[in-house]
N, C-alpha and C positions, 0 to 999 in steps of 0.2 A: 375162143378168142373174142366174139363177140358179145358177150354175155358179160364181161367183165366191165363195162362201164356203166351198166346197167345196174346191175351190183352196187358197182359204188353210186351210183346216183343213190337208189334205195339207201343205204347207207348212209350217205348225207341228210338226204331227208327225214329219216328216225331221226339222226342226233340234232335237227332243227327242231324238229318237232319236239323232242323232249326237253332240247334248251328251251324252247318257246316257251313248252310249260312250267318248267324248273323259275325262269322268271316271272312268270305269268302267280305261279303261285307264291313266290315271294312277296311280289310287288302286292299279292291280296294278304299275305300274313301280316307285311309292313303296315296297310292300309289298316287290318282288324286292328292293331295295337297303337292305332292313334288315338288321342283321348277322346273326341267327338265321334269315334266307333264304340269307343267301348262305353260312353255315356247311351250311345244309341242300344248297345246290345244288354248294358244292364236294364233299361227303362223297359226292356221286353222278354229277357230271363230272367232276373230274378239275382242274377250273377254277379258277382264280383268278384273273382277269379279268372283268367284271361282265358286259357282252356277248357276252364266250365260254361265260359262267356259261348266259345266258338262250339262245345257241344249243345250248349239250349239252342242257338242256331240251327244247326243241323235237325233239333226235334220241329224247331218253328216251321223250317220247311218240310219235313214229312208230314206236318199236319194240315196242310194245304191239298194234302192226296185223299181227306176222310171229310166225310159231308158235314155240312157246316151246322153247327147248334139253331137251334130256334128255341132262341130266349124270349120274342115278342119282351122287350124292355119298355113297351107301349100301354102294357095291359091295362085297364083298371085292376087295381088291389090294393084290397082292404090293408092295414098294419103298416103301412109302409113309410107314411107322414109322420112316423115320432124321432123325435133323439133316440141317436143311432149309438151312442156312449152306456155300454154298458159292463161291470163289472163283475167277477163271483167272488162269492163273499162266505167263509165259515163260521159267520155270528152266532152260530149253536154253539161251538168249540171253546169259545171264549166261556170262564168262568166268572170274573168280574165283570158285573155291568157297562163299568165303566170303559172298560176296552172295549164293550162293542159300542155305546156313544163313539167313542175317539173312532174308530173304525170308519162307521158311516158320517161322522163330520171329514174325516182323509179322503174318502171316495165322495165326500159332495164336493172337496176341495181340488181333487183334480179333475175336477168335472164331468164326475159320472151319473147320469142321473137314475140308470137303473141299479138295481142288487138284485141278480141272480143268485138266490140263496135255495139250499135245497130246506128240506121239512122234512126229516127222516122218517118214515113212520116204524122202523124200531125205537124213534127217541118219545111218540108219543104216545102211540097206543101198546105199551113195551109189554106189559104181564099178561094180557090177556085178551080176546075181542070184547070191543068196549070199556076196556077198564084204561081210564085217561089219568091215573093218578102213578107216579114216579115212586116208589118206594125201595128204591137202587142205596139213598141213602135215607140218614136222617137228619133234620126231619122230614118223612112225607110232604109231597107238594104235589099240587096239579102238574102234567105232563105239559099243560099249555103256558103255565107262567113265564118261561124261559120264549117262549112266537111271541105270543102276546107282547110282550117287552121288545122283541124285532120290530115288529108291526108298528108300534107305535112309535119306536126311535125313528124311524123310515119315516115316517109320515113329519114328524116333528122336523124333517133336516130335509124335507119337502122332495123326498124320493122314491121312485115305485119299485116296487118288487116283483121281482118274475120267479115262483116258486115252484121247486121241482120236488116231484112227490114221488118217491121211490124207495128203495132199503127197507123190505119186509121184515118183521120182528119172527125171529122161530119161530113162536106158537103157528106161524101161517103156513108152515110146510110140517107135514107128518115128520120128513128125515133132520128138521130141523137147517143149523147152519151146516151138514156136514154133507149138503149141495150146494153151499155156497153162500156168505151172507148176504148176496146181492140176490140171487135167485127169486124168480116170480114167485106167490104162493102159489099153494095147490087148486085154491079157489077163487077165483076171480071176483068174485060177490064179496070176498071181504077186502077185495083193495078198492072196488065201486063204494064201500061202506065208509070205510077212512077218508076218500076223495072227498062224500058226500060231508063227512063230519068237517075238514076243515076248511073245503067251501062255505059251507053254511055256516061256518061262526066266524069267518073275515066276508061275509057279504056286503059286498058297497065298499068296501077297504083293498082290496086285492083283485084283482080282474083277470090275471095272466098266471096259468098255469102250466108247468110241462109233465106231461105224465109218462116218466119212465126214462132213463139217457142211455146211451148206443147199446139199445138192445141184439146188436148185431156182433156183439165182442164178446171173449171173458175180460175179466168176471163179472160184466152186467147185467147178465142172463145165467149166473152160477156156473154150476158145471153141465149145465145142458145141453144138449145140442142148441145148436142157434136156430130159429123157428120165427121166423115171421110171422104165420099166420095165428101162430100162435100168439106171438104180440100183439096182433089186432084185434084179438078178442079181449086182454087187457085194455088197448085203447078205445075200446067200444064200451066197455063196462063203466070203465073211470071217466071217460068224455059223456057218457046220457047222466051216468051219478050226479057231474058236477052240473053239467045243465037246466038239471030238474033240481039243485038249489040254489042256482044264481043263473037266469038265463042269460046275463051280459058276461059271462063269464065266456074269457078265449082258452081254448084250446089249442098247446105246440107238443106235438109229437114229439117224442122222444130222439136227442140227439144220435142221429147216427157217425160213426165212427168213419171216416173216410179208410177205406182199405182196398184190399184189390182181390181178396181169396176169391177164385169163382165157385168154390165149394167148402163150407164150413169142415174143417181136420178133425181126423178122428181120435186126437189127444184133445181132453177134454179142458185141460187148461191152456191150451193155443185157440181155441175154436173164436173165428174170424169169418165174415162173410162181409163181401164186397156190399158197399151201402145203395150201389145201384142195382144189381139183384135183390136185395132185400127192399127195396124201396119199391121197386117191380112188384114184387110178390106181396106188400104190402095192399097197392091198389090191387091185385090180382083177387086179392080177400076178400075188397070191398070195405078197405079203412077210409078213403077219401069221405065221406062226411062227418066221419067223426075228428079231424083235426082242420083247425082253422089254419095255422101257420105250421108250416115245417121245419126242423130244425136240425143244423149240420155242424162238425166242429172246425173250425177255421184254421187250423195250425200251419204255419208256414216249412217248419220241420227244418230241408235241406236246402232251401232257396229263399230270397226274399220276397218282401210286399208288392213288388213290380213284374214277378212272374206271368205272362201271360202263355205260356206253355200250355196246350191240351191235349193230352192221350192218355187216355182210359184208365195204363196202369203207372202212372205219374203223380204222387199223391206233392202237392204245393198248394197254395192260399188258393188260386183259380178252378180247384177240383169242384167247386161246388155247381159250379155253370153246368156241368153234365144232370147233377143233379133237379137244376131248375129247368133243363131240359128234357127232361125225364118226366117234371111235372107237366111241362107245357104239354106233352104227348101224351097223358094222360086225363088232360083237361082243367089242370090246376094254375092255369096261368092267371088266372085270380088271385091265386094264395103267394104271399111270400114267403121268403127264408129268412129267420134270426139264426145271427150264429151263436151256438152256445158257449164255445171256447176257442179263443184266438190269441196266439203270443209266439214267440220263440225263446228256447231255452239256452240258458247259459251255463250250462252244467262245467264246473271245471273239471281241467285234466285230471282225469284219475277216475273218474265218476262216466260210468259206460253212456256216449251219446246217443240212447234210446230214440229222442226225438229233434236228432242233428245237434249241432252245438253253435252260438256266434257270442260275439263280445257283448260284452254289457253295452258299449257305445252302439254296437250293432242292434242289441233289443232295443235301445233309447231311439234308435232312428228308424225301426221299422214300424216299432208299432202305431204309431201315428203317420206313417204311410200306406201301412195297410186301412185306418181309418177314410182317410183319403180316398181310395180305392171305393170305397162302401159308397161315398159320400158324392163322388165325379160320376163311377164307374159301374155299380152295382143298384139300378135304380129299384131290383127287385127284396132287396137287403132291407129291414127294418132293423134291427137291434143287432150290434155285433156286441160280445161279451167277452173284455180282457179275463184271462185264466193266469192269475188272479191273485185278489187284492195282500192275504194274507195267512196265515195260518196260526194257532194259536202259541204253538210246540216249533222248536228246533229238529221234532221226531225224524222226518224224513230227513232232514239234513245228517243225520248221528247214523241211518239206516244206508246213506249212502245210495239215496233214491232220485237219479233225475230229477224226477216232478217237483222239486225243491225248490229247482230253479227257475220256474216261470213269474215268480213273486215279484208283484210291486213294491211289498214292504217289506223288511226283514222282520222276525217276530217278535224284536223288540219294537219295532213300527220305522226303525230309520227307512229313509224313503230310497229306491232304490233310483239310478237316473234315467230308468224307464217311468217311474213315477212321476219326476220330475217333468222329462221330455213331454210326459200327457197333461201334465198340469198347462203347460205351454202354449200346447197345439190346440188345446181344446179352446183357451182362451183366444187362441188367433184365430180358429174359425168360425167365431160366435155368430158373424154374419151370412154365413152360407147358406147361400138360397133354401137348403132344405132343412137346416136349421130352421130359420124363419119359419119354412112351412109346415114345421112342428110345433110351434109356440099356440 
């Protein structure tokens, strides 16, 4: 008999307690869905979704539980004073000269001043080692006339080039393409040989070279296993090659692929390895003095340009800070990071969203706040590189390929209103301080 008002006391007090909370969590769901919350929570996920809002929250606070980065944004380092505006560019792919003028007058027009363009070395040293003459069709022509004509449009339209040297021609693997047409050669000496050839004939005209891009994927490493150390003996070859013919010549590693594998897969067309173990095992080799700047891809993918989210297996635009911490603890807080490829993709419905999907008005708004970001927030960033300007062919579009849709221009060149948007922004931050301290 005595036990019964006890009871109900307990009683009572669970259903306070739970009403407390019941309200207590309302009155916070009411609060997260006011607009000066969810300006507050987009400005720090990346979000704009009310629920995706409240789960980047919930990571922000877990990552308050893991030690904190040492970026040293203090450092001295070299690269990092230039215009941060840069663009990729398929100016090989173009058949008419004339498209590629128009091209790089569009990209000085929205105010890019670099062209990340690659240099295939299946397009120039195609038939043979040594043999720099094109006879694909007729008539015969030098392999270099089609650079040559880059080079000097670029320069004429007062723009620099960041040239990436990669895509081995068969002749360089005994099995041919059928490891892959990306795949290393067999011999490293002859891609130190090709570096060395088209360093030395743009010497004094070119200065920034990448040798090799996300050797930590397929198919940028063919069907190989993924091998870092193995890449470092390419980046040691092709980095002393170009050195000993241009000493002012920079050197950026090859872009690494932002991913999360902590072990490359044993299906040879999945093979992925996280770019922070491979980057690990890069210094482990003993690549640190053969590249001057490092280099990452920027993609924003599933979140936007305002993500400040960090955990490890969370690939967004802020993934690369692990990265530049990785360098710092390896003694690289000297060197910076360009990014090689930065956008988001507007693949419409129907078309599998490989690399997330947002609105065209959504690419239009992010990608000049992810610059921004570079510009306030990233003081270890020297060049980020829009992915990209254009492409020659509707091909991917007809294939039904994502990657279609990162384009500033369509490939009859109508400007897309991410093009626009950069034409914009770049013109409205012609004053910023590190502008200026690029000039």
């Amino acid at each position: 008999m005595h036990l019964k008002p006890r009871f109900a006391n307990a009683a009572r007090q669970t259903v306070i307690l739970w009403a407390s909370l019941l309200i207590l969590g309302g009155l916070a769901f009411l609060l997260l869905r006011l607009s000066p919350t969810r300006d507050w929570l987009w400005q720090r996920t990346g979000e704009e979704e009310f629920f995706a809002q409240v789960k980047g929250l919930t990571d922000l606070l877990s990552a308050q539980l893991r030690p904190p980065l040492d970026l040293q944004p203090d450092a001295e380092m070299d690269f990092v004073n230039v215009n941060p505006f840069g663009v990729n560019t398929f100016l090989e792919q173009e058949v008419d000269p004339a498209k590629r003028a128009q091209l790089i007058q569009m990209a000085d027009e929205a105010g890019f001043h670099w062209l990340r363009q690659e240099f295939p070395w299946q397009d120039i040293e195609i038939h043979a080692k040594g043999d720099f003459e094109d006879r694909r069709h007729e008539p015969y022509r030098s392999a270099w006339d089609k650079y040559d004509q880059i080079v000097e449009m670029a320069e004429q339209q007062g723009l620099e080039l960041i040239v990436r040297l990669s895509t081995p021609p068969a002749w360089s693997r005994a099995q041919g393409d059928d490891v892959g047409t990306f795949a290393p050669p067999d011999n490293v000496q002859d891609y130190a040989d090709f570096v060395a050839a088209v360093v030395s004939r743009y010497q004094g005209r070119i200065r920034y070279y990448q040798l090799w891009n996300e050797p930590n994927i397929y198919p940028e490493w063919g069907y190989y296993p993924i091998d870092p150390e193995a890449y470092v003996e390419l980046l040691r070859a092709g980095a002393e090659a170009a050195r000993a013919a241009d000493p002012d010549v920079v050197i950026i590693a090859g872009a690494l692929a932002a991913t999360i594998n902590l072990q490359p897969d044993a299906v040879p067309d999945q093979q992925s390895l996280s770019d922070l173990i491979f980057l690990q095992r890069m210094y482990d080799a003993g690549a640190a003095p053969y590249f001057d700047i490092m280099a990452v891809q920027g993609y924003g993918l599933w979140s936007g340009p305002t993500d400040t989210r960090m955990h490890p297996r969370v690939l967004n635009i802020s993934h690369h800070l692990f990265i530049r911490d990785l360098m710092v603890k390896n003694g690289d807080a000297h060197k910076p990071i360009w990014i090689s490829e930065m956008n988001w993709n507007v693949a419409p419905e129907g078309i599998e969203p490989r690399y997330g999907r947002v609105t065209l008005e959504q690419q239009a708004r992010y990608l000049p706040l992810a610059y921004q970001r570079v510009l306030d927030d990233w003081p270890w960033v020297g060049v980020a590189n829009a992915w990209y300007l254009k492409r020659a062919t509707d091909q991917w579009e007809q294939q039904g390929m994502p990657e279609a849709y990162f384009r500033l221009l369509a490939p009859d060149f109508t400007p897309q209103p991410v093009y626009t948007s950069m034409q914009q922004y770049t013109a409205a931050v012609a004053d910023h301080p590190r502008l200026r301290a690029a000039e």
